[in-house]
C-alpha positions as CSV (number, residue, x, y, z in Angstrom):
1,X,0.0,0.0,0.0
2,X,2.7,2.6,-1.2
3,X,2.1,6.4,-0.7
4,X,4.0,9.2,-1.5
5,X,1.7,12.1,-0.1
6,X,3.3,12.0,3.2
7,X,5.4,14.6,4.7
8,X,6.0,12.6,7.7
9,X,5.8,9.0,7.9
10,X,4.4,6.9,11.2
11,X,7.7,6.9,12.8
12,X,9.1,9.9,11.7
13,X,10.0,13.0,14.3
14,X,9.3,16.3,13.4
15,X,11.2,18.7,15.4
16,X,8.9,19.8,19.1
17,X,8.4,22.9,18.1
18,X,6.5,21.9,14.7
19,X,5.1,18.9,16.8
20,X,3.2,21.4,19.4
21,X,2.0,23.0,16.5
22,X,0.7,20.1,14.4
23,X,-0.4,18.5,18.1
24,X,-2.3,21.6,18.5
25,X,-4.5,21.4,15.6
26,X,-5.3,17.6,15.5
27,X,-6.6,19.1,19.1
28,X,-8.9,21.6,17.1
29,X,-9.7,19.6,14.9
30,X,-11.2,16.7,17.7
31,X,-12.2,19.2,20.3
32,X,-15.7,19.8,19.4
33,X,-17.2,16.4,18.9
34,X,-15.0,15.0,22.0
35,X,-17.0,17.7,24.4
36,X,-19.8,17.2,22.9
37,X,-21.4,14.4,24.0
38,X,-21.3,15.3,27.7
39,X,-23.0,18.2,27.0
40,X,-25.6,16.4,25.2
41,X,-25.9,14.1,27.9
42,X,-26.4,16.5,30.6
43,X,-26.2,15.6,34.1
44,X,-23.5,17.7,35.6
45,X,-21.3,15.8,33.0
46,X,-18.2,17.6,32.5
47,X,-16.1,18.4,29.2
48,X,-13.1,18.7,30.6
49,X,-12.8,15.9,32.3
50,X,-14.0,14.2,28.7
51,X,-11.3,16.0,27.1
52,X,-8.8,14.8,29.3
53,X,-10.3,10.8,29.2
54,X,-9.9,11.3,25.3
55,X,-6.1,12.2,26.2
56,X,-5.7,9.0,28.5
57,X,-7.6,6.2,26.2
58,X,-5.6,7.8,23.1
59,X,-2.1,6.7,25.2
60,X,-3.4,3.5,26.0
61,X,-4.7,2.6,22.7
62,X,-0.8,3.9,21.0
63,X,0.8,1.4,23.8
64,X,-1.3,-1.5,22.4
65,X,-0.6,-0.4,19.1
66,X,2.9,0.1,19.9
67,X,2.7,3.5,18.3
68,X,1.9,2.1,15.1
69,X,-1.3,3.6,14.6
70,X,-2.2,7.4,14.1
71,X,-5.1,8.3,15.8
72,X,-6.1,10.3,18.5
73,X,-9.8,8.8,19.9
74,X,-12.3,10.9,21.4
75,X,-15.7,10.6,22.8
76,X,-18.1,8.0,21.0
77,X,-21.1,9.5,19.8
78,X,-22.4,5.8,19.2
79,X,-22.9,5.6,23.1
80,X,-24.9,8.6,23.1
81,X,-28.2,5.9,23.8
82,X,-26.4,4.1,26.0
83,X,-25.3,6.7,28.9
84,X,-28.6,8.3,28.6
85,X,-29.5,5.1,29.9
86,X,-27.0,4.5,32.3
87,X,-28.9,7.6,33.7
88,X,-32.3,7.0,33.4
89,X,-32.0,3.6,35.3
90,X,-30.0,4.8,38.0
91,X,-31.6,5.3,41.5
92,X,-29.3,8.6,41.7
93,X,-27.0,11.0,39.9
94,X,-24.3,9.2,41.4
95,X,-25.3,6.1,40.5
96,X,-25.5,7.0,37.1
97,X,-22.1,8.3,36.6
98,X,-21.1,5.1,38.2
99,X,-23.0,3.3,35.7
100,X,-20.9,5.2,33.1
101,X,-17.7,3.1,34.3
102,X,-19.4,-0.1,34.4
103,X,-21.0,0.6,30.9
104,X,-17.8,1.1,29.6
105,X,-16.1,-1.5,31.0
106,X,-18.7,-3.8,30.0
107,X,-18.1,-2.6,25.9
108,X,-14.2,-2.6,26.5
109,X,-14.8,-6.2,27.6
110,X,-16.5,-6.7,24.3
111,X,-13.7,-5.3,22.4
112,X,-11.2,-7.8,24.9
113,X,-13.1,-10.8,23.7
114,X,-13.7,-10.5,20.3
115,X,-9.5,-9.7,20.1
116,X,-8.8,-12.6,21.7
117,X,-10.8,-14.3,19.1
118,X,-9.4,-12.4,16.0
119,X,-5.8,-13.1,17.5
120,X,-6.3,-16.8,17.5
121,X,-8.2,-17.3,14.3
122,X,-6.8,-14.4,12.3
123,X,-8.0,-11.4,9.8
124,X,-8.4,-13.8,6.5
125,X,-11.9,-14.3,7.3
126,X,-12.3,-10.2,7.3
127,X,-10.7,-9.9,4.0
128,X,-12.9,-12.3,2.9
129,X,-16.4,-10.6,4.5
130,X,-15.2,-7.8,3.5
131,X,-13.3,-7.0,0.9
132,X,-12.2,-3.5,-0.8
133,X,-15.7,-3.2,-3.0
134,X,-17.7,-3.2,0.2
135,X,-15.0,-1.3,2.5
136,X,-14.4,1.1,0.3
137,X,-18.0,2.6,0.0
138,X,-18.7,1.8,3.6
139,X,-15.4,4.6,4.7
140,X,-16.9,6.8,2.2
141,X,-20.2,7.0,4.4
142,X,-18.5,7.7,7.1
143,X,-17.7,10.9,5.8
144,X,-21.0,11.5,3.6
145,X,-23.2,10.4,6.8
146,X,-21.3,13.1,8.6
147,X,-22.1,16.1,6.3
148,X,-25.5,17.1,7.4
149,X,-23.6,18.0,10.4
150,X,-21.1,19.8,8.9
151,X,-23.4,22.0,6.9
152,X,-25.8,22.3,9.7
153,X,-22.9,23.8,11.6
154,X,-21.9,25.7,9.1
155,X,-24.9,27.5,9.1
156,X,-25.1,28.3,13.1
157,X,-23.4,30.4,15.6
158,X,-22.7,29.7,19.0
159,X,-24.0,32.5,20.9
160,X,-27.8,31.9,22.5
161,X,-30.2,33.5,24.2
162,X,-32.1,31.9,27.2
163,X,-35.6,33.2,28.4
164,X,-37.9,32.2,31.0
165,X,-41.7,31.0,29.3
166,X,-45.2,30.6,31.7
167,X,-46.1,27.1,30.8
168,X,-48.9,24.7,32.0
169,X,-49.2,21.1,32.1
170,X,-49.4,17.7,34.4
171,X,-46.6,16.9,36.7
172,X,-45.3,13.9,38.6
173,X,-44.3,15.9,41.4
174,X,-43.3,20.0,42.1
175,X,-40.0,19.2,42.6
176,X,-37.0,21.0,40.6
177,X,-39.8,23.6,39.1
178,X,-38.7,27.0,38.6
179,X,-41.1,29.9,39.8
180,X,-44.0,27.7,40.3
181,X,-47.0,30.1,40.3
182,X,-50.0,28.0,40.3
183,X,-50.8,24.4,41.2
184,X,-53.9,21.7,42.1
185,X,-53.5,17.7,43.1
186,X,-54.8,15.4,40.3
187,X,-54.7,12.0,42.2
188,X,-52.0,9.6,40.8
189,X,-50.9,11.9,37.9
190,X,-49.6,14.1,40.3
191,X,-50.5,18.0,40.0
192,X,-51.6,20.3,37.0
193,X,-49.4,23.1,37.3
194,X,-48.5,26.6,36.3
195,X,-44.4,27.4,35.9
196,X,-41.6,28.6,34.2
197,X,-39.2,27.1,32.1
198,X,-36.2,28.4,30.8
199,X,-36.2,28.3,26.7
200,X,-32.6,28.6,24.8
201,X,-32.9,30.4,21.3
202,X,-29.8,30.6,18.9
203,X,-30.5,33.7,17.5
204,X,-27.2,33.9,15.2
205,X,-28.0,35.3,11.9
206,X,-27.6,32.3,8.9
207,X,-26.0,34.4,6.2
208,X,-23.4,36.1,9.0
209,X,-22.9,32.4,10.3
210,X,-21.9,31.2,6.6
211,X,-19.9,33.9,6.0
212,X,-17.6,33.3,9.1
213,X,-17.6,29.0,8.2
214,X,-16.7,30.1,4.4
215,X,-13.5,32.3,5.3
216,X,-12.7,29.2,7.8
217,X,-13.4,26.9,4.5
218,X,-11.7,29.0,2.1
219,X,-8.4,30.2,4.3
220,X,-8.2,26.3,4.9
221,X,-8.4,25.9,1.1
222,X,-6.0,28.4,0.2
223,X,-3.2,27.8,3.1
224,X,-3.0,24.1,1.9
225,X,-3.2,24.9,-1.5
226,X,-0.9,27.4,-2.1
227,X,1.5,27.6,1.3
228,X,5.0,26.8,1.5
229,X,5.6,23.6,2.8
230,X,5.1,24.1,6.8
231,X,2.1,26.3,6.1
232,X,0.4,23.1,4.1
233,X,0.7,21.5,7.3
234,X,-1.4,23.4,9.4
235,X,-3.9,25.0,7.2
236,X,-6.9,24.3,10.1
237,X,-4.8,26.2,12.7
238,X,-5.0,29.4,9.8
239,X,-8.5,28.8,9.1
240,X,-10.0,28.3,12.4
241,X,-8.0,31.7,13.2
242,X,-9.6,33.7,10.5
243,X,-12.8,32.6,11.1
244,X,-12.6,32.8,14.7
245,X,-11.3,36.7,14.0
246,X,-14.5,37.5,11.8
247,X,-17.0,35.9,14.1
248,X,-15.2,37.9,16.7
249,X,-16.2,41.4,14.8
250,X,-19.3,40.7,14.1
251,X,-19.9,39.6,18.1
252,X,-18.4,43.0,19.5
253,X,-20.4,44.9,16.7
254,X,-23.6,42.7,17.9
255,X,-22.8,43.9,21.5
256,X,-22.5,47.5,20.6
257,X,-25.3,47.7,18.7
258,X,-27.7,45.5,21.0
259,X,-28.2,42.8,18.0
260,X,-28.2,39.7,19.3
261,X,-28.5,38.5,15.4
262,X,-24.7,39.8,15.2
263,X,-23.5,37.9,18.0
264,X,-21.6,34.6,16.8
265,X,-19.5,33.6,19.7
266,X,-20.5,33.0,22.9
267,X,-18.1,34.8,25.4
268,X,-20.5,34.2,28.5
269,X,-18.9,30.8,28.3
270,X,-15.8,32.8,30.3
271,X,-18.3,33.7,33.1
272,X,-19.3,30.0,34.3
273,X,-15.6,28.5,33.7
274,X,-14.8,24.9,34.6
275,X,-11.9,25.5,36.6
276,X,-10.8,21.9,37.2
277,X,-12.4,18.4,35.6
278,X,-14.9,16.8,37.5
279,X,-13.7,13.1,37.0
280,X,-16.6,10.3,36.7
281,X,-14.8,7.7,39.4
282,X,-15.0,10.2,42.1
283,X,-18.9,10.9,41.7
284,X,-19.2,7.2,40.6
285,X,-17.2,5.8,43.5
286,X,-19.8,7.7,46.0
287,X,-22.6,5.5,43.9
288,X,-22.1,2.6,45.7
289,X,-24.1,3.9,48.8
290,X,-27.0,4.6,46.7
291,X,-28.1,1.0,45.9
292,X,-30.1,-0.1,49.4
293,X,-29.5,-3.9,48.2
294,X,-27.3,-6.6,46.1
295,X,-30.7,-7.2,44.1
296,X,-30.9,-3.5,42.8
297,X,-27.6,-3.2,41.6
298,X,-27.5,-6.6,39.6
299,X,-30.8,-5.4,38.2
300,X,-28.9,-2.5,37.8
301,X,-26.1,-4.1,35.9
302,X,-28.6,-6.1,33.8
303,X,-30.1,-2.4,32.3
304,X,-26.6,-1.4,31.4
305,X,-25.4,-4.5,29.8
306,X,-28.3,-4.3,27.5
307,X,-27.4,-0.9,27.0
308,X,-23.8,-1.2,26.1
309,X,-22.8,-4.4,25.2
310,X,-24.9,-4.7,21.6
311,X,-23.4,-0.9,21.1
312,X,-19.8,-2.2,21.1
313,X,-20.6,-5.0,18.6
314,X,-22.0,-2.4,15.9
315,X,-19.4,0.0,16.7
316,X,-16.7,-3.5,15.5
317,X,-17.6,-2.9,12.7
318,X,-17.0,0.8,12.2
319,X,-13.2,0.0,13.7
320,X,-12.5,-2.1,11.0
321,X,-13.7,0.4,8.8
322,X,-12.3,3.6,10.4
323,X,-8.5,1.7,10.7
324,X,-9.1,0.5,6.5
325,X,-9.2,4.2,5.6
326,X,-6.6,5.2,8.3
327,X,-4.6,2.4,6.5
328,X,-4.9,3.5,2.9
329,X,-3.8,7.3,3.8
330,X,-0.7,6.3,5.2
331,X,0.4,3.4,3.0
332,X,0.0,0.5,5.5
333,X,-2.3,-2.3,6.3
334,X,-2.9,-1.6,10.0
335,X,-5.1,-5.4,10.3
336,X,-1.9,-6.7,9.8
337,X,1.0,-4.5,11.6
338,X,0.0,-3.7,14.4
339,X,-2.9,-6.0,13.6
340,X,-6.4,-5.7,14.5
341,X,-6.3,-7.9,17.7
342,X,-4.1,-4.9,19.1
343,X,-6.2,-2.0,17.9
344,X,-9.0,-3.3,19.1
345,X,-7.4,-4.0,22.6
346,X,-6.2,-0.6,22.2
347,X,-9.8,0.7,21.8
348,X,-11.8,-1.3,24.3
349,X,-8.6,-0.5,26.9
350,X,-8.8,3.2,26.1
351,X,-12.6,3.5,26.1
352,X,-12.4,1.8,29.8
353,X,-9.4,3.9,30.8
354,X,-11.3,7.3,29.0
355,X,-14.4,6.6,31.0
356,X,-13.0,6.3,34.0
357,X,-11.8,9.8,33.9
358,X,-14.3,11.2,31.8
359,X,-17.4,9.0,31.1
360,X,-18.0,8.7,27.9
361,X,-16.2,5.3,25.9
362,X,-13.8,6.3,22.8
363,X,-13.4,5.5,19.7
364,X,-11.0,6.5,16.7
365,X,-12.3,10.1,15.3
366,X,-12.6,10.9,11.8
367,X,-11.6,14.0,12.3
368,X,-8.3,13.0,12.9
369,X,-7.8,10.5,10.1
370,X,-8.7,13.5,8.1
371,X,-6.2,16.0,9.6
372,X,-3.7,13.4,8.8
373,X,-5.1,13.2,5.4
374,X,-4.9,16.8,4.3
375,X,-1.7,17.7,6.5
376,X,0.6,15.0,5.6
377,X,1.5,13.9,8.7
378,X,1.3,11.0,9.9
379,X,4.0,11.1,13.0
380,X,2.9,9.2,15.8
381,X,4.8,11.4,17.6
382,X,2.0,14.4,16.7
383,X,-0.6,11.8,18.2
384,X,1.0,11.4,21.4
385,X,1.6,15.3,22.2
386,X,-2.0,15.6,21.3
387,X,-2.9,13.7,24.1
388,X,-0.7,14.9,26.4
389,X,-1.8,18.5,25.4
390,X,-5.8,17.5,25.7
391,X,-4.6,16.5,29.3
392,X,-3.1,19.2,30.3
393,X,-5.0,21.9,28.7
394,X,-8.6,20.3,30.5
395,X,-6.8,21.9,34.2
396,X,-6.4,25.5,32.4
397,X,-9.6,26.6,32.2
398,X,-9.6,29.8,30.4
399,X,-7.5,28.3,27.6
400,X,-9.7,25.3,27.5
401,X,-13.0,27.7,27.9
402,X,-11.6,29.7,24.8
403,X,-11.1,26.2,22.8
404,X,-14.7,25.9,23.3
405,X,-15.8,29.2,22.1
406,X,-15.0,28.5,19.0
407,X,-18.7,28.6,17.4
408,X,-20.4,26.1,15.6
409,X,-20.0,28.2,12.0
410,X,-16.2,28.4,11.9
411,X,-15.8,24.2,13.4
412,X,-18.4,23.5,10.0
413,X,-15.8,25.4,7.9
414,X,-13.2,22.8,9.1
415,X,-15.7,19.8,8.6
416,X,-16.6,20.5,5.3
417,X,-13.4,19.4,4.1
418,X,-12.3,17.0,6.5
419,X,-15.4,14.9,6.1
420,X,-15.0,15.4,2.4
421,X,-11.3,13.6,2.1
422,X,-12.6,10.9,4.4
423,X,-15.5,10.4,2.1
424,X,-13.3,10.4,-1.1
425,X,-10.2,8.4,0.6
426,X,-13.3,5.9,1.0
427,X,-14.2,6.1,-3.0
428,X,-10.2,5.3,-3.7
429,X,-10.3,2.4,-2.4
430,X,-12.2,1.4,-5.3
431,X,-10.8,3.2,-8.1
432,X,-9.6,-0.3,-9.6
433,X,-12.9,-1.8,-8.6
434,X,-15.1,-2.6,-11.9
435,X,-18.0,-1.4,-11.6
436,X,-18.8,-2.4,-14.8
437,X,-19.4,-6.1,-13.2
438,X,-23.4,-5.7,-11.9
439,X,-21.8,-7.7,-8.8
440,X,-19.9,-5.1,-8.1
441,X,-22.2,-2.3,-9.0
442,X,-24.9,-4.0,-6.9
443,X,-23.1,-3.8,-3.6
444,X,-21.6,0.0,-4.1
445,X,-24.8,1.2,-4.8
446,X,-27.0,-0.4,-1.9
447,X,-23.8,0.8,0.6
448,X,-24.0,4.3,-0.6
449,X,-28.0,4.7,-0.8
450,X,-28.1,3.0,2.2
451,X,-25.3,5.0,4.0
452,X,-26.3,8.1,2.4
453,X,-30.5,7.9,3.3
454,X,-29.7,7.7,6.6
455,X,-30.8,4.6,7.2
456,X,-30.5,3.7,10.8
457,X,-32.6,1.2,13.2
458,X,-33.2,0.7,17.0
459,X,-34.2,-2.1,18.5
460,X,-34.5,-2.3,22.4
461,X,-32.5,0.8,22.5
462,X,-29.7,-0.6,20.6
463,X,-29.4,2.0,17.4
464,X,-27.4,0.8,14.3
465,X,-26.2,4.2,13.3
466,X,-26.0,4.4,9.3
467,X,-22.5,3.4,8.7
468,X,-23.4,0.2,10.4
469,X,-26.7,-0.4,8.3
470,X,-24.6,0.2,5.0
471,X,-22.1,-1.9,6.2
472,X,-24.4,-5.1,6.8
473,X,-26.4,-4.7,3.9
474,X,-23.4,-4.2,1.9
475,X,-21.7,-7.7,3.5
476,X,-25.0,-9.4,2.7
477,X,-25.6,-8.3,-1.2
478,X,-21.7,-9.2,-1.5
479,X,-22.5,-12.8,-0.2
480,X,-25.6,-12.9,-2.6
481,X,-24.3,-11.9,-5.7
482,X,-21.0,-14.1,-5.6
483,X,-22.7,-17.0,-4.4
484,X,-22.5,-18.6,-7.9
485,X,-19.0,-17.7,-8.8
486,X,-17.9,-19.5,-5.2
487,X,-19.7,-22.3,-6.4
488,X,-18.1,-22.2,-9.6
489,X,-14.7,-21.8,-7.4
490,X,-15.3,-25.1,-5.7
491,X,-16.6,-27.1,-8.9
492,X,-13.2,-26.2,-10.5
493,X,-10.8,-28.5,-11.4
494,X,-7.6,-28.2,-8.7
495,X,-5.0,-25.9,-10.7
496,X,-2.7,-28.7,-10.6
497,X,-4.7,-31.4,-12.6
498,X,-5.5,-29.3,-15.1
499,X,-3.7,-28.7,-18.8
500,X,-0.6,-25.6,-18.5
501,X,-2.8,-23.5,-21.4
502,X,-6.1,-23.7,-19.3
503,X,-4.5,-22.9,-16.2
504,X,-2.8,-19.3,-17.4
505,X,-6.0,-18.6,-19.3
């Protein structure tokens, strides 16, 4: 798997004062999705302490890849489902964020086993299931199922406005109302009351929005295009900067003119500053005391087995794909060397270790495939000051709190092209594919439709995100439409009975 786009191999060393910088952009370039999830998750779940469990599993998963393997992992958005539920059947808060750990630990497990399994009967079998005509179109979704995001972004700002609304409606109970003005018992429903709520309304303007993602887009563009050859290295770090710069004007014009529509970024962020990372073991340790028997907590268990467990199977799949593209940008065949026994020890390991600390399980982020992609470089070394950097910068909170300032529009800008070369390093992988053969045809198309439509299922809370669908429909029409050619394979003469002439025809 020769390549020649490479500025820096795996194991070559820039010098540390490129690596900070090229460290400090892969962390750009993964911060928003990695604090992400605990803010969609809620619950006093904190970012920085996810930022700095994203730094630990990413060490743990380059020791069990013995830094063979590129990638910084972040938080999973595929366990989104699963620690809402960790939470919803806990008998506390605590308890829930110790149900976090245990979740975790149960996937990681998952990870464990099927390693064990791939160590001892090998990768043919993979090669086999799925080969480059259905791996290739699966990456590519990766990347296409990821740009409704990216244009939704790129069409938002960051900066909201909250307001308390009067509302009316049936209660279980009065507790944790605000301003409760009005209220009557309804028997068993609980009480018909009158309170407020407090309503959140991004109130950036679209076309300002865009504006600030395309300079992001088109600095990116141009810095990679046409900069010398350290600038083509860090083209995000320019283009987050000058988007960052015009949001920046048009928020201090919004504030002097009293327009919230202006307003892009979202300094009140600096006002309610996370000064240090509220870890998940130390509220999940004090969870213990909240189960009042043995029972509870095994039915406990039971809820987040269900929960987790299925997750990390569909998310198997997505590792193979995610380390297939990894493998075709830098010109090695990671299933093989390391191997995927170790990267998938690596993962499960890191998603345990990165939950511990910050809650949420980890996986391998496009994002960062793509930085690697578009930059060049492919040092390990880059990798492992990223993590070290995401762990150190979660303890300095203005620094950290600026990172996340950065609004929605200007991250989009970014997006845009990353998840576009993950999308097309997919499509490469079958530019010798021929897809003149129907068989062939057949299996690309159903993958990308599939992947594309957004076709995703749940079943008992268990959600097979798109990539996932794509992937095992695409595995199935492959098995379909070459079940007469294996037949014809096994109804062949062997090669060594038969005449010289047929054979090399």
């Amino acid at each position: 798997m020769p390549n020649t786009n490479l500025v820096y191999n795996v194991e070559d060393k820039p010098r540390w004062g490129a690596t900070f910088i090229f460290a400090f952009q892969q962390l750009l370039a993964i911060l928003a999705a990695t604090i992400a999830v605990p803010a969609i998750i809620g619950h006093g779940m904190s970012p920085s302490a996810a930022l700095f469990g994203a730094g630990v599993g990413t060490l743990v998963y380059l020791l069990f890849t013995k830094f063979k393997s590129p990638v910084f992992l972040g938080s999973s958005f595929a366990f989104i489902g699963s620690m809402f539920a960790a939470f919803s059947g806990a008998v506390s808060a605590a308890a829930g964020y110790l149900g976090l750990i245990i979740g975790a630990l149960l996937a990681g497990l998952v990870y464990v086993v099927i390693a064990l399994v791939v160590k001892r009967v090998g990768t043919v079998w993979i090669n086999k299931l799925m080969p480059a005509v259905v791996i290739g179109p699966t990456v590519a979704i990766i990347g296409l199922s990821l740009a409704g995001n990216a244009i939704g972004d790129l069409l938002s700002g960051s900066y909201s406005v909250t307001t308390m609304q009067t509302v009316s409606g049936v209660v279980p109970n009065l507790e944790g109302l605000t301003n409760v003005k009005d209220f009557y018992p309804i028997g068993d429903a609980g009480f018909y009351a009158t309170y407020d709520v407090a309503v959140t309304n991004v109130t950036t303007n679209m076309w300002i929005a865009l504006l600030c993602g395309l300079v992001t887009l088109f600095t990116t563009i141009i810095v990679a295009t046409y900069g010398n050859k350290n600038l083509k290295m860090i083209p995000f770090i320019f283009g987050i900067i000058a988007g960052y710069g015009v949001a920046a004007i048009f928020t201090g014009i919004g504030y002097l003119a009293s327009n919230d529509a202006l307003k892009v970024i979202d300094f009140t962020k600096f006002q309610n500053m996370e000064w240090l990372p509220k870890f998940t073991f130390i509220e999940g340790f004090n969870g213990f005391r909240d189960f009042t028997s043995f029972g509870d907590f095994m039915g406990y268990f039971g809820t987040l087995a269900v929960a987790y467990v299925p997750v990390a199977f569909v998310v198997f799949a997505e590792h193979i794909a995610d380390h297939e593209n990894l493998g075709s940008i830098i010109g090695r065949d990671l299933l093989k060397e390391p191997g995927l026994h170790r990267t998938l020890l690596g993962d499960g390991v890191g998603s345990m270790a990165g939950a511990f600390f910050g809650g949420c399980p980890n996986t391998t982020y496009g994002e960062s495939v793509g930085t690697v992609a578009i930059s060049g470089n492919a040092s390990v070394r880059t990798i492992v000051v990223t993590a070290f950097l995401a762990m150190v910068l979660s303890f300095i909170a203005p620094f950290s709190t600026f990172l996340a300032t950065i609004p929605s529009c200007v991250m989009g800008g970014v997006c845009v092209a990353l998840y576009g070369f993950i999308a097309v390093s997919g499509l490469k992988m079958i530019q010798n594919t021929d897809l003149g053969d129907n068989r062939n045809l057949f299996v690309v198309s159903v993958i990308l439709i599939a992947g594309i439509g957004g076709l995703s299922l749940t079943i008992h809370k268990v959600t097979l995100t798109e990539v996932a669908c794509a992937l095992i429909l695409g595995i199935l029409v492959n098995l379909i439409v070459n079940i007469r050619r294996k037949k014809n394979n096994e109804n062949a003469p062997e090669a060594e009975d038969a005449p010289a002439n047929e054979v090399n025809q």
